[in-house]
N, CA, C and O atoms as a GROMACS GRO file, in nm:
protein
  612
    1UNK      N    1   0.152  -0.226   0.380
    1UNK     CA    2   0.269  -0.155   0.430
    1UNK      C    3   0.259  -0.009   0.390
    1UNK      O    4   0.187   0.026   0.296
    2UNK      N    5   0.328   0.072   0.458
    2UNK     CA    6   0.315   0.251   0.477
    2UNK      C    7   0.461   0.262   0.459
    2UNK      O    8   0.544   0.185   0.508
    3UNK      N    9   0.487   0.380   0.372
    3UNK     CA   10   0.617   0.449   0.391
    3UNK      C   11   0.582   0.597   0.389
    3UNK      O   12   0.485   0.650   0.334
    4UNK      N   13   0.652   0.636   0.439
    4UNK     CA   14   0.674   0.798   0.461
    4UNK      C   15   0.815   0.875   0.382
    4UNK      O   16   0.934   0.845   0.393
    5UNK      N   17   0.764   0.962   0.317
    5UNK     CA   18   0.871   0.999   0.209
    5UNK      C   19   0.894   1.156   0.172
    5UNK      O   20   0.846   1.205   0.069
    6UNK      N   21   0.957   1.216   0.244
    6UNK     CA   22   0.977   1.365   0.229
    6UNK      C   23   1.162   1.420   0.147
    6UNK      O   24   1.256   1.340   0.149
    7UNK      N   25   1.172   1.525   0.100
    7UNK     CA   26   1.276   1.525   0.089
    7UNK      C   27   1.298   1.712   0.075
    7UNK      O   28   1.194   1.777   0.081
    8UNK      N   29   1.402   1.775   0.061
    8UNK     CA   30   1.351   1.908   0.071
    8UNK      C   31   1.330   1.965   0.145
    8UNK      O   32   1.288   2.066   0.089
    9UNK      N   33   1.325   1.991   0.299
    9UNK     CA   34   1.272   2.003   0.457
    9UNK      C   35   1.418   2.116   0.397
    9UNK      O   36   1.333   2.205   0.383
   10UNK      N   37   1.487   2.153   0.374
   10UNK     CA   38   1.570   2.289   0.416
   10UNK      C   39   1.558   2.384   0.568
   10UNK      O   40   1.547   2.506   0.582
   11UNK      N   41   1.567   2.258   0.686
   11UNK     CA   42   1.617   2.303   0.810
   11UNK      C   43   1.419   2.331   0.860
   11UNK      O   44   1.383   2.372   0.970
   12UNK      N   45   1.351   2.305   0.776
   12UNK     CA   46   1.241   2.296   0.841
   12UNK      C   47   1.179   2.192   0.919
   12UNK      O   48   1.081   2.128   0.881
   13UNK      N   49   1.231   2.180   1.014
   13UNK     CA   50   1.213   2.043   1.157
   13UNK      C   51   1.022   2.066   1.196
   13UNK      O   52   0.966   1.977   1.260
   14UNK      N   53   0.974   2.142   1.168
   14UNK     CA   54   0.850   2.150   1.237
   14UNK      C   55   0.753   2.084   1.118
   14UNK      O   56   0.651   2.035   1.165
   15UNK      N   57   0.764   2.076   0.997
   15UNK     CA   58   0.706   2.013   0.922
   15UNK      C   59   0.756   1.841   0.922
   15UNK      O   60   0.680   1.744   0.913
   16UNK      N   61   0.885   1.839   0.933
   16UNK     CA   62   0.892   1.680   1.000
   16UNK      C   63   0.806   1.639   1.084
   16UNK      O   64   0.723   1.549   1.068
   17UNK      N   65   0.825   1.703   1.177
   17UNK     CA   66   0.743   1.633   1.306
   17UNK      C   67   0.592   1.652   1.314
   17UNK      O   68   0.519   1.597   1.395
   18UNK      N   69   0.555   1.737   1.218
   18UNK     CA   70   0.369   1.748   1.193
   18UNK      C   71   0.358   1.631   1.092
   18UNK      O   72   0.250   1.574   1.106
   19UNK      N   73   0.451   1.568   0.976
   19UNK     CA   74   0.410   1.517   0.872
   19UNK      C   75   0.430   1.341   0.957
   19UNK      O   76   0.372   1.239   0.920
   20UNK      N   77   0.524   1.353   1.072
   20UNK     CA   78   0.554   1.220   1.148
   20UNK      C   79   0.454   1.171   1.255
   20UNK      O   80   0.435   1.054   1.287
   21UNK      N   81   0.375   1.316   1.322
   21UNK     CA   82   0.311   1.301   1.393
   21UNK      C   83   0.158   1.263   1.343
   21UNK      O   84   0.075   1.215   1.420
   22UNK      N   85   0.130   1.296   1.185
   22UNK     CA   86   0.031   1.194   1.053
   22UNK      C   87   0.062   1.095   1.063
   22UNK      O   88  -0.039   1.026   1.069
   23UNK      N   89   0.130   1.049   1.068
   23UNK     CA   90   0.141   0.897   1.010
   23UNK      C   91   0.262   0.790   1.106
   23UNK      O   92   0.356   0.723   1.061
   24UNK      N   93   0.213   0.807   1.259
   24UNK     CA   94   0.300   0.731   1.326
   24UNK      C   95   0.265   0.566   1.353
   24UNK      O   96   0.280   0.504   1.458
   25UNK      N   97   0.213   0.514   1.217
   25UNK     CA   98   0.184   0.388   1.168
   25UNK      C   99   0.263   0.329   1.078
   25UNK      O  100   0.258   0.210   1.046
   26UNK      N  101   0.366   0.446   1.018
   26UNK     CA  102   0.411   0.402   0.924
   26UNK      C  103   0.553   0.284   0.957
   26UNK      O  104   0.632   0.283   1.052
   27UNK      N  105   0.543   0.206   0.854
   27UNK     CA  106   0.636   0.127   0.834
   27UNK      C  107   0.782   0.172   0.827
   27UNK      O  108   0.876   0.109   0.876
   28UNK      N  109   0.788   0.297   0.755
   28UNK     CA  110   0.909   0.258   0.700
   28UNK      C  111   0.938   0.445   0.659
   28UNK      O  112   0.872   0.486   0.564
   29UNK      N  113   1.026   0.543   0.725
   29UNK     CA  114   1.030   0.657   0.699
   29UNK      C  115   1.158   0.697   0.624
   29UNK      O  116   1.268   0.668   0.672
   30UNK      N  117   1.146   0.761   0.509
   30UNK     CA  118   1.240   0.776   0.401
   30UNK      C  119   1.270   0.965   0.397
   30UNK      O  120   1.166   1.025   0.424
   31UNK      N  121   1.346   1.024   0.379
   31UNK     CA  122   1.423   1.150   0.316
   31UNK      C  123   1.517   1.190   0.223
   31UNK      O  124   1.631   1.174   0.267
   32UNK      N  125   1.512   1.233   0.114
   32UNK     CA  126   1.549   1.210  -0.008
   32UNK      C  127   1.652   1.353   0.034
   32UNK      O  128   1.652   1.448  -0.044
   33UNK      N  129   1.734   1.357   0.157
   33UNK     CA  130   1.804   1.485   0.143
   33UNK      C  131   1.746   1.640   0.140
   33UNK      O  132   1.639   1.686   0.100
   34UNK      N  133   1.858   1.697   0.195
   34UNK     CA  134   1.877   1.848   0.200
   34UNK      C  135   1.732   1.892   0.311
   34UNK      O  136   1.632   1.963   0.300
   35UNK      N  137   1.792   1.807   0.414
   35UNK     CA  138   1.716   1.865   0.552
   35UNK      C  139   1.792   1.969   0.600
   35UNK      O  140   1.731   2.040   0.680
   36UNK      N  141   1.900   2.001   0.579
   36UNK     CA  142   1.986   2.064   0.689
   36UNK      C  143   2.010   2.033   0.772
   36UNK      O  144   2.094   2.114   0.812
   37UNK      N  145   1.991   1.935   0.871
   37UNK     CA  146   1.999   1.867   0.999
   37UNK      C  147   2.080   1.764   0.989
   37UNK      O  148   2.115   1.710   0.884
   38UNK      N  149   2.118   1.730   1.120
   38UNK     CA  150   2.230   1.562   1.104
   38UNK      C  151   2.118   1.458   1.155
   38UNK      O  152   2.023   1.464   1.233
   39UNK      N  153   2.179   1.349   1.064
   39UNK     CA  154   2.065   1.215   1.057
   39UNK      C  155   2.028   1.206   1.200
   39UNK      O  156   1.910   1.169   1.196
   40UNK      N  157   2.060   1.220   1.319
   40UNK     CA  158   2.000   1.200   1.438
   40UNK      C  159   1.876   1.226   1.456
   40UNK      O  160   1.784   1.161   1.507
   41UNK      N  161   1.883   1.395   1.377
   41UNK     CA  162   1.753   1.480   1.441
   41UNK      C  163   1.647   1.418   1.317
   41UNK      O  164   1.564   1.506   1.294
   42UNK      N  165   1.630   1.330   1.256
   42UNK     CA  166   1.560   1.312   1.143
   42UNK      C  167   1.475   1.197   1.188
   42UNK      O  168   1.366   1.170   1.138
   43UNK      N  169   1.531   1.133   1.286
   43UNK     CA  170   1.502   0.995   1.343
   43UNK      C  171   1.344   0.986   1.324
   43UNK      O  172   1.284   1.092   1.304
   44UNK      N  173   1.284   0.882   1.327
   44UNK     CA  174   1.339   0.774   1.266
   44UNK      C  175   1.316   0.734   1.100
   44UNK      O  176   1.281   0.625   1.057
   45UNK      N  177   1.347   0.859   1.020
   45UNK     CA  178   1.360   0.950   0.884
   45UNK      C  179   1.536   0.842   0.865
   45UNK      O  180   1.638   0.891   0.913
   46UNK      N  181   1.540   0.739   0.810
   46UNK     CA  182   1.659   0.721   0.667
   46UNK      C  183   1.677   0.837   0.593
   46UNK      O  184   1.584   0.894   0.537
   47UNK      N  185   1.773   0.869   0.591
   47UNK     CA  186   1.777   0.994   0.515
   47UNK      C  187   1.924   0.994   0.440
   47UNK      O  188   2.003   0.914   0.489
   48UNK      N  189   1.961   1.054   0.354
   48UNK     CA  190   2.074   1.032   0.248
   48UNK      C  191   2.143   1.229   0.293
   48UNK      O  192   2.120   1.310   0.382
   49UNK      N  193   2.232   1.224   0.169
   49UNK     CA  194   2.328   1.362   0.226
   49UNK      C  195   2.270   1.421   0.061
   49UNK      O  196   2.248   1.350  -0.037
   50UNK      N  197   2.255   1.558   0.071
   50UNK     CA  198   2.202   1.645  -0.068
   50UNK      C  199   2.323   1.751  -0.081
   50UNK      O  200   2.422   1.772  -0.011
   51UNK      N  201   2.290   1.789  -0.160
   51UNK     CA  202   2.342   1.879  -0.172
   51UNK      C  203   2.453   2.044  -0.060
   51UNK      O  204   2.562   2.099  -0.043
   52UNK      N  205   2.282   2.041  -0.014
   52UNK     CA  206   2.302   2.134   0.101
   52UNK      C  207   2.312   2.089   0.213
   52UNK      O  208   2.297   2.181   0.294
   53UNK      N  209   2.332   1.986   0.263
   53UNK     CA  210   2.356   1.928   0.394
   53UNK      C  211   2.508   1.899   0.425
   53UNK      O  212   2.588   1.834   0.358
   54UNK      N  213   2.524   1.964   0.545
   54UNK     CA  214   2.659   1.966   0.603
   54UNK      C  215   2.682   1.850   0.639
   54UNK      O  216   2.794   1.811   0.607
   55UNK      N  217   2.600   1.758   0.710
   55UNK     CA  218   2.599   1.648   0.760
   55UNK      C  219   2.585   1.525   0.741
   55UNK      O  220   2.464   1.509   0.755
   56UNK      N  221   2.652   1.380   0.705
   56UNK     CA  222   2.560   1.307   0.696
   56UNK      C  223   2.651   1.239   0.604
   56UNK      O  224   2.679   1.333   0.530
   57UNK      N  225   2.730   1.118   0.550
   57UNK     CA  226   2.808   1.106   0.444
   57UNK      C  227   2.760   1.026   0.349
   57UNK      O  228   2.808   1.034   0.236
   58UNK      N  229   2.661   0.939   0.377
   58UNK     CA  230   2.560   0.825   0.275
   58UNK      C  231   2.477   0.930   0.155
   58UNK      O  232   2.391   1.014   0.179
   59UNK      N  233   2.532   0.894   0.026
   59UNK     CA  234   2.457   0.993  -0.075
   59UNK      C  235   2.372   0.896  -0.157
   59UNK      O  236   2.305   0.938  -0.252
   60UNK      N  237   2.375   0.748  -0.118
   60UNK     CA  238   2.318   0.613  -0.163
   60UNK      C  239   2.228   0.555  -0.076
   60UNK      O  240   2.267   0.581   0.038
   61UNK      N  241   2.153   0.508  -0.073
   61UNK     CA  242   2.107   0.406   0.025
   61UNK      C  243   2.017   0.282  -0.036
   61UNK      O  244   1.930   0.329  -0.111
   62UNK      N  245   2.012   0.165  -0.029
   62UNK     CA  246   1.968   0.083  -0.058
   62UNK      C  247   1.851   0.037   0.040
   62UNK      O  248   1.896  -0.056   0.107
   63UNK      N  249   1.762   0.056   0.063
   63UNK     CA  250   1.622   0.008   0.121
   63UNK      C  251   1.518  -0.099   0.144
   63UNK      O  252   1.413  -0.037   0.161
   64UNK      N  253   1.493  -0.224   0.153
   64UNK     CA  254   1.410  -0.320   0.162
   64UNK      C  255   1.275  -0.243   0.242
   64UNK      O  256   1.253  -0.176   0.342
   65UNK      N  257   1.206  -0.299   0.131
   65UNK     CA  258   1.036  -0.211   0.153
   65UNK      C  259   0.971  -0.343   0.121
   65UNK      O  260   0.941  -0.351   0.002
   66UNK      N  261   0.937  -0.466   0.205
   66UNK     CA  262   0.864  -0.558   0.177
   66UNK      C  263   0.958  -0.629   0.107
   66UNK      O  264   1.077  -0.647   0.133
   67UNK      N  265   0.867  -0.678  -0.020
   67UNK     CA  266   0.935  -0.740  -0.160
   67UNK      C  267   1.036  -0.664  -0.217
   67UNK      O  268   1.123  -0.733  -0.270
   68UNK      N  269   1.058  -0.504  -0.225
   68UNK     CA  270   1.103  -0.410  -0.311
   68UNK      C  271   1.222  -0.359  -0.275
   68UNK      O  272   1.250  -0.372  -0.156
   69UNK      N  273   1.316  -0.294  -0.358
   69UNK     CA  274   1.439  -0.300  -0.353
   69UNK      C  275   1.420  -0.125  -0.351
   69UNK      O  276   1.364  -0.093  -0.456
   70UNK      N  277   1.442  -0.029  -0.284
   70UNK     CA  278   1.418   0.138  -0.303
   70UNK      C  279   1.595   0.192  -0.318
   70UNK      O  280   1.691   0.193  -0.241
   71UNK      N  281   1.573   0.226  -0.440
   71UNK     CA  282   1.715   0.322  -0.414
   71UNK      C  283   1.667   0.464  -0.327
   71UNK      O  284   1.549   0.501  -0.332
   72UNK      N  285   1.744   0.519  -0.268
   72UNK     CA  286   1.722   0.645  -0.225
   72UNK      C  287   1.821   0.742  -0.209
   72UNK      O  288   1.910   0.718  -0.128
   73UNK      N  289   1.821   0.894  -0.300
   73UNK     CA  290   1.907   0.959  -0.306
   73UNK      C  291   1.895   1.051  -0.297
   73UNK      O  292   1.779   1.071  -0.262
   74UNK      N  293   1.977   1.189  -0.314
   74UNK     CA  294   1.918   1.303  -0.351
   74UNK      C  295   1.883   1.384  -0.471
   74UNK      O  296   1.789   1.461  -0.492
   75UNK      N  297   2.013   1.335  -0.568
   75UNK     CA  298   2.000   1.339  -0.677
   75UNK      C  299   2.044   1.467  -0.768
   75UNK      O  300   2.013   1.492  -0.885
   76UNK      N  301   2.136   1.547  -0.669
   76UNK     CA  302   2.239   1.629  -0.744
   76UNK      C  303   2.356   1.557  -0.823
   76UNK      O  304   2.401   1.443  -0.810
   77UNK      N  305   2.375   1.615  -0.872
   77UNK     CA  306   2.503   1.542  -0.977
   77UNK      C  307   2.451   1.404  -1.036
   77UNK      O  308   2.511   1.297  -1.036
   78UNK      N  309   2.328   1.432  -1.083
   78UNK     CA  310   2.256   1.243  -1.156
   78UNK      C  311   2.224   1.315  -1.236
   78UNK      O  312   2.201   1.436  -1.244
   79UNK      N  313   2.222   1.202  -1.321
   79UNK     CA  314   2.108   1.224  -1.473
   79UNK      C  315   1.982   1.153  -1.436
   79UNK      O  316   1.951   1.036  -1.414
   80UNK      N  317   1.919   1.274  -1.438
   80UNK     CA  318   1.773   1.276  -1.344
   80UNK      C  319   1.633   1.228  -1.437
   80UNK      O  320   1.520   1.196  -1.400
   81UNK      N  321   1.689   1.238  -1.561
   81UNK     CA  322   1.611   1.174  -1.686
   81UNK      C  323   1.573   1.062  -1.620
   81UNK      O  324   1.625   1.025  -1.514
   82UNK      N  325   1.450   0.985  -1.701
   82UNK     CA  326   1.387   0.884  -1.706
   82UNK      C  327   1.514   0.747  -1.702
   82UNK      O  328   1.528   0.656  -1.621
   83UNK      N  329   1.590   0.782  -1.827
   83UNK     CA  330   1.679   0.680  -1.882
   83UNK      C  331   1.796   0.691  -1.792
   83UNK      O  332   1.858   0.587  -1.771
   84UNK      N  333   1.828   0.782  -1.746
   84UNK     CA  334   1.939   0.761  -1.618
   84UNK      C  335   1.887   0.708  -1.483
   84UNK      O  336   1.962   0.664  -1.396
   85UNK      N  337   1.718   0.719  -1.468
   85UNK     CA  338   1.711   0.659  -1.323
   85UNK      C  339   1.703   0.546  -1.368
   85UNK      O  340   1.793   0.484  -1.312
   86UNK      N  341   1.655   0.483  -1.432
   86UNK     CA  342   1.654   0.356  -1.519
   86UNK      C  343   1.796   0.265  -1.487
   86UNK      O  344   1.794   0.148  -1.449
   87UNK      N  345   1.886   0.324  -1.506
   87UNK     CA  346   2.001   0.248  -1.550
   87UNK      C  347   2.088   0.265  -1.398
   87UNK      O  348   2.195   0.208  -1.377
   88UNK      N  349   2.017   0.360  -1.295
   88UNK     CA  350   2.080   0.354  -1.142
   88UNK      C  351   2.024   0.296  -1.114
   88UNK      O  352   2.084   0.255  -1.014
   89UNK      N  353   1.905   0.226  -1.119
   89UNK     CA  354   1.784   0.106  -1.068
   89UNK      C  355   1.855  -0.011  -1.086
   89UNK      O  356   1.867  -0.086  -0.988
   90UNK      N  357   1.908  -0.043  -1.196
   90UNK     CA  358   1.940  -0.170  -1.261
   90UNK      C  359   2.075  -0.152  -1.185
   90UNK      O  360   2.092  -0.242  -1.103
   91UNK      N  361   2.180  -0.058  -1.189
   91UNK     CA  362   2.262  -0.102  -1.109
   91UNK      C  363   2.286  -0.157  -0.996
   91UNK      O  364   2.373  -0.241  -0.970
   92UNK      N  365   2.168  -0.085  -0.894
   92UNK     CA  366   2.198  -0.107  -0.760
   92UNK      C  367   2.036  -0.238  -0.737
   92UNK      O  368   2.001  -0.292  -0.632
   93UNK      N  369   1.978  -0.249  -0.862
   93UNK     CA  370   1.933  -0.378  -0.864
   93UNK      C  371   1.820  -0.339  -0.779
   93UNK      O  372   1.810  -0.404  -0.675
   94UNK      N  373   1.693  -0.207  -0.807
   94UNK     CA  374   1.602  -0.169  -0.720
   94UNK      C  375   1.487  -0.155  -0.795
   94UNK      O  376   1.495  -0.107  -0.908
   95UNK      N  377   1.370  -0.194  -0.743
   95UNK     CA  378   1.261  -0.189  -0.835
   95UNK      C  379   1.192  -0.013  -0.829
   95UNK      O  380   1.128   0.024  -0.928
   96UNK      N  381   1.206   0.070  -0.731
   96UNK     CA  382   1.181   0.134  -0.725
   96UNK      C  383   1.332   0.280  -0.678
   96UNK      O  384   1.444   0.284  -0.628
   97UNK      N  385   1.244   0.357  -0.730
   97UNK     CA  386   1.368   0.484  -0.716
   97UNK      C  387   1.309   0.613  -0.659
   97UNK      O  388   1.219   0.678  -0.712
   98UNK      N  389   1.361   0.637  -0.562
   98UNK     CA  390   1.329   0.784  -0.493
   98UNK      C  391   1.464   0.867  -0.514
   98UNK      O  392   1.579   0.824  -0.517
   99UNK      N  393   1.412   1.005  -0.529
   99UNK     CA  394   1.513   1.120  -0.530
   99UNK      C  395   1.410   1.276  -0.503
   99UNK      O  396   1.290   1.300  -0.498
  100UNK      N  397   1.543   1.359  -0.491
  100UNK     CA  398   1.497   1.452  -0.447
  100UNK      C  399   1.532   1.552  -0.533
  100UNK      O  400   1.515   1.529  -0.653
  101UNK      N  401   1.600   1.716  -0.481
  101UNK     CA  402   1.655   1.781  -0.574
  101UNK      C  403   1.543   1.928  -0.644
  101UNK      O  404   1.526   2.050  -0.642
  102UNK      N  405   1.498   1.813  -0.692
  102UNK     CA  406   1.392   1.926  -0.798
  102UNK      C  407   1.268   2.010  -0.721
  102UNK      O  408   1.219   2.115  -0.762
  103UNK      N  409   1.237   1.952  -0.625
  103UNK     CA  410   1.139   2.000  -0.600
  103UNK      C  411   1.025   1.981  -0.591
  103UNK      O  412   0.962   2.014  -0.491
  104UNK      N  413   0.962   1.909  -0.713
  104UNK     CA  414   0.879   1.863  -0.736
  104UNK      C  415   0.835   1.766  -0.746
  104UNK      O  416   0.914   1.689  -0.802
  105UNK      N  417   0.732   1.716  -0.716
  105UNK     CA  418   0.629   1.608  -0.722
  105UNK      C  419   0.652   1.494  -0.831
  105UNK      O  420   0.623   1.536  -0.943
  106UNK      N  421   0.681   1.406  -0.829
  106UNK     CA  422   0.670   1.331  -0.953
  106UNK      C  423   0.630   1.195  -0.923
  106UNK      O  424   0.668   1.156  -0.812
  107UNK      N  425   0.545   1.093  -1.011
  107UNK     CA  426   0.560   0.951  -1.022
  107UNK      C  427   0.523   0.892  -1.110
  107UNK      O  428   0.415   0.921  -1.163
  108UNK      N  429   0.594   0.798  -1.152
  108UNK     CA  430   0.544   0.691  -1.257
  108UNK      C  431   0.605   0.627  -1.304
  108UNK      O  432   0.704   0.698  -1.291
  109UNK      N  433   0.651   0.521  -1.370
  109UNK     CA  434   0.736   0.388  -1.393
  109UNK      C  435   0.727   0.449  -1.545
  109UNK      O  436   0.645   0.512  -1.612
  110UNK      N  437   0.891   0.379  -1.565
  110UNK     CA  438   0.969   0.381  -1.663
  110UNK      C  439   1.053   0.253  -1.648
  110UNK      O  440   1.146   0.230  -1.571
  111UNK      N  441   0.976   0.151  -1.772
  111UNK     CA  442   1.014   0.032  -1.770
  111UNK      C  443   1.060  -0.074  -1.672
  111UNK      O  444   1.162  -0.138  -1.647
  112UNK      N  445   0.914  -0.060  -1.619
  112UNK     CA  446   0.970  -0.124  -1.496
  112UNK      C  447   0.955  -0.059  -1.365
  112UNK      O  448   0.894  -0.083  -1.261
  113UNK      N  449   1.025   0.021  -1.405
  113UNK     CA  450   1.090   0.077  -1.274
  113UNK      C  451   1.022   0.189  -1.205
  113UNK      O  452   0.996   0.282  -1.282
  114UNK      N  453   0.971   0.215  -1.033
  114UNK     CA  454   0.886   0.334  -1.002
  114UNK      C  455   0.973   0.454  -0.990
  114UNK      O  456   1.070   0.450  -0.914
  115UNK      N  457   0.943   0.570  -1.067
  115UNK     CA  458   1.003   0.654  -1.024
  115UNK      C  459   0.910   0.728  -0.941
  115UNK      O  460   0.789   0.746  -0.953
  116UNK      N  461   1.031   0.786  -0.820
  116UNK     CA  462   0.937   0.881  -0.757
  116UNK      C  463   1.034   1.022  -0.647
  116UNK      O  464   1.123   1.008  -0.562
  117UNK      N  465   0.978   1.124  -0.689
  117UNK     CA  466   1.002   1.245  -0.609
  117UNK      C  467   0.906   1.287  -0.502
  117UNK      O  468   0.788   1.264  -0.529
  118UNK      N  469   0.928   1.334  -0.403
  118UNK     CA  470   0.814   1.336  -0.325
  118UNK      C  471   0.772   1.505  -0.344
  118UNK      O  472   0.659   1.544  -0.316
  119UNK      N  473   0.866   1.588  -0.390
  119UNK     CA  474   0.833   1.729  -0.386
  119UNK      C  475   0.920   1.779  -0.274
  119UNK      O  476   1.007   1.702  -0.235
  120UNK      N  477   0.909   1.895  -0.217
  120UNK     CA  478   0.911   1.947  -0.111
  120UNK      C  479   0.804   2.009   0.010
  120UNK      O  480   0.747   2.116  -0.011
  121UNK      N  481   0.788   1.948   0.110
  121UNK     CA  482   0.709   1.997   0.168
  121UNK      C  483   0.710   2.159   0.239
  121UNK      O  484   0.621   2.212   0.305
  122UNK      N  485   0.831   2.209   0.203
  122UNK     CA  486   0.897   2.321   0.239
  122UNK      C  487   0.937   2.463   0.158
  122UNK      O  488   0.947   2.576   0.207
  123UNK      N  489   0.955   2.425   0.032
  123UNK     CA  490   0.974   2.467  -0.084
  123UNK      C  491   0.971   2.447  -0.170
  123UNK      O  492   1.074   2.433  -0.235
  124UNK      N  493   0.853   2.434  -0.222
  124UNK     CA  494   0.829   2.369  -0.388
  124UNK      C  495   0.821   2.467  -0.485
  124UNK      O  496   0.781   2.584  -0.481
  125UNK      N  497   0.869   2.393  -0.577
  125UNK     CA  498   0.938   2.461  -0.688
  125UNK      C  499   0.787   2.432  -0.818
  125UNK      O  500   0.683   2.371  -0.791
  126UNK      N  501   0.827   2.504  -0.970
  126UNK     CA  502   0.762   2.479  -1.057
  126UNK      C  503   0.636   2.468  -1.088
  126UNK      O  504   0.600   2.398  -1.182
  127UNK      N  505   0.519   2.562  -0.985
  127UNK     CA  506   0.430   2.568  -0.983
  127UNK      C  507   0.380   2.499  -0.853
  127UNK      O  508   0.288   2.539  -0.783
  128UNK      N  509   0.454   2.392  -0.834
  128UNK     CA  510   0.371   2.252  -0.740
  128UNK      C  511   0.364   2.332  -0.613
  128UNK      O  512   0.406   2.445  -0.585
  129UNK      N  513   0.299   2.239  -0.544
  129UNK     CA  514   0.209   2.274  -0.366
  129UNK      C  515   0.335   2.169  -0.338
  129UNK      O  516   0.402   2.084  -0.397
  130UNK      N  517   0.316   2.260  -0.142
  130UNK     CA  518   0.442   2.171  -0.078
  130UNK      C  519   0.382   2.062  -0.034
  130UNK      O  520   0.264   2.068   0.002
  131UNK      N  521   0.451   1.949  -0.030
  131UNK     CA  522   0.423   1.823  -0.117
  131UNK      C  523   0.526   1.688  -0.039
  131UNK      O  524   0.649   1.700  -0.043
  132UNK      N  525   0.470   1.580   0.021
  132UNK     CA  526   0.544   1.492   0.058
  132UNK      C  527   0.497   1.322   0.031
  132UNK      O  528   0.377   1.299   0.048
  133UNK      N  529   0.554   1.248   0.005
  133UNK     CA  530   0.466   1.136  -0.053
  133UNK      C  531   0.449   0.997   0.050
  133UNK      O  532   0.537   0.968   0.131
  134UNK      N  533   0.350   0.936   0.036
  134UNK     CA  534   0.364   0.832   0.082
  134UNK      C  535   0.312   0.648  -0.011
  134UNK      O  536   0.214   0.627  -0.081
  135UNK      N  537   0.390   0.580   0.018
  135UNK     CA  538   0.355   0.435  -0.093
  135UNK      C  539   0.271   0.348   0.030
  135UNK      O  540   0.306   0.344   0.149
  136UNK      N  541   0.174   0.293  -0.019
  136UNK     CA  542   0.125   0.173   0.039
  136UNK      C  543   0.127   0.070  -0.041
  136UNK      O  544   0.130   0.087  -0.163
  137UNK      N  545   0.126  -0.054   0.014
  137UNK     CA  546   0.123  -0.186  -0.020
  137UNK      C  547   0.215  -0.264  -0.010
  137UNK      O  548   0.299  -0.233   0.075
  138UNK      N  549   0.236  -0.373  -0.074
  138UNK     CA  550   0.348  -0.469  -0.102
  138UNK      C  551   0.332  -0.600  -0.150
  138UNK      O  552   0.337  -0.698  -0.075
  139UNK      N  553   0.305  -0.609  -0.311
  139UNK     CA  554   0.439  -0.484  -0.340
  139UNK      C  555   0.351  -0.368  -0.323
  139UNK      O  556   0.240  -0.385  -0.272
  140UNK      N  557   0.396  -0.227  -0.370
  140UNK     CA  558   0.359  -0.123  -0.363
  140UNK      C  559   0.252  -0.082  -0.502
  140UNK      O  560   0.273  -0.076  -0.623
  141UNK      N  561   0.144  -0.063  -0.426
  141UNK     CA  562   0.014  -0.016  -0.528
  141UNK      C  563  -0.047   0.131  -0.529
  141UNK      O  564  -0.129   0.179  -0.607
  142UNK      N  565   0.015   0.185  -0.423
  142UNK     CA  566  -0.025   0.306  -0.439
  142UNK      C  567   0.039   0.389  -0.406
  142UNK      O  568   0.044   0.387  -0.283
  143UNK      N  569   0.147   0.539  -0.484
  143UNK     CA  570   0.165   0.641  -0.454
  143UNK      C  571   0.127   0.785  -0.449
  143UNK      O  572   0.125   0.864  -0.543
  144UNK      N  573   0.094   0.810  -0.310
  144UNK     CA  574   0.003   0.929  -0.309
  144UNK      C  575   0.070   1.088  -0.260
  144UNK      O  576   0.130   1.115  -0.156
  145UNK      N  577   0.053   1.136  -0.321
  145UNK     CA  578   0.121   1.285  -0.236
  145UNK      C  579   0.028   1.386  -0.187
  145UNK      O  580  -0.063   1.435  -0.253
  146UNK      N  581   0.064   1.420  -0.041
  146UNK     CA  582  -0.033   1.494   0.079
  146UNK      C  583   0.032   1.637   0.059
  146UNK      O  584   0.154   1.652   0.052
  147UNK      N  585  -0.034   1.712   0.052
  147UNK     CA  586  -0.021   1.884   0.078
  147UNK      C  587  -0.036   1.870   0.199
  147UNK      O  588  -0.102   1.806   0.281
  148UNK      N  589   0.092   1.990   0.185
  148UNK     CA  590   0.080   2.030   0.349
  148UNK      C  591   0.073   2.165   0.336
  148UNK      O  592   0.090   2.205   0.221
  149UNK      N  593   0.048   2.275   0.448
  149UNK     CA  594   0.087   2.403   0.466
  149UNK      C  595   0.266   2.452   0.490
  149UNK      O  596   0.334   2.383   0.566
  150UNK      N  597   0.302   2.520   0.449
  150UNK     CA  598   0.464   2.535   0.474
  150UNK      C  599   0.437   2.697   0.523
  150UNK      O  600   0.515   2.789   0.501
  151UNK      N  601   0.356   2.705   0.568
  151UNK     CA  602   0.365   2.834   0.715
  151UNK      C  603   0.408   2.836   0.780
  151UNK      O  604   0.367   2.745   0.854
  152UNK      N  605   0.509   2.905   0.837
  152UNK     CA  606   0.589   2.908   1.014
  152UNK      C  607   0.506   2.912   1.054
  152UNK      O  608   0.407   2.962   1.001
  153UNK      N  609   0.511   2.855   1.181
  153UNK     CA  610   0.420   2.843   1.280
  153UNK      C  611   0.465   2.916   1.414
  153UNK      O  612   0.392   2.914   1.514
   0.00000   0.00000   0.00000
């Protein structure tokens, strides 16, 4: 199984559709918020409401990925620590956790549990390259993150 996982797009629609038009195999397309756009134009991108998005009222989403339970958020107003995604996993009862927010790239399990940021493919923050992730398997064995260019085109 393939998922597709961007979050961070800040009204940049042309990197959607280059990063969709990679991978139109995928299973299962995820957005961790603050596209600027309303969920329509995201299609067929699940996508949650961030910060900066006018649109869109789901700031939760619960996900079936195979076997796996994905929270997906954006992740303003969270305790973005290890030990707070931890304890939003266990609430909403998910083996894995996506969020957005920061910017940056992140993955790796904390007791259990996968954490994962995909970056921004649009604006990355903290040194990192713009950055969008994708999981294969199922359960899930591999998370990888693809550079992209974030040039207007």
């Amino acid at each position: 199984m393939l998922a597709v996982i961007t979050s961070d797009l800040h009204d940049r629609l042309d990197i959607l559709r280059a990063i969709l038009s990679a991978h139109t195999d995928a299973d299962l397309y995820l957005d961790a918020g603050d596209s600027s756009r309303r969920p329509a134009e995201l299609e067929p991108f699940i996508t949650v409401k961030g910060n900066c998005d006018l649109h869109g009222s789901e700031r939760f989403r619960v996900i079936e990925f195979g076997s796996a339970r994905i929270l997906l958020f954006h992740g303003d107003r969270a305790d973005l620590s290890d030990e707070g995604l931890y304890m939003l996993a266990l609430r909403h009862r998910c083996e894995i956790v996506i969020h957005g927010h920061t910017h940056v790239p992140k993955y790796h399990c904390f007791r259990g549990v996968q954490i994962i940021c995909p970056g921004s493919p649009a604006f990355p923050r903290g040194g990192s390259k713009p950055t969008y992730a994708l999981l294969r398997g199922d359960p899930v064995e591999k998370v990888e993150f693809i550079t992209v260019s974030h040039e207007k085109s």
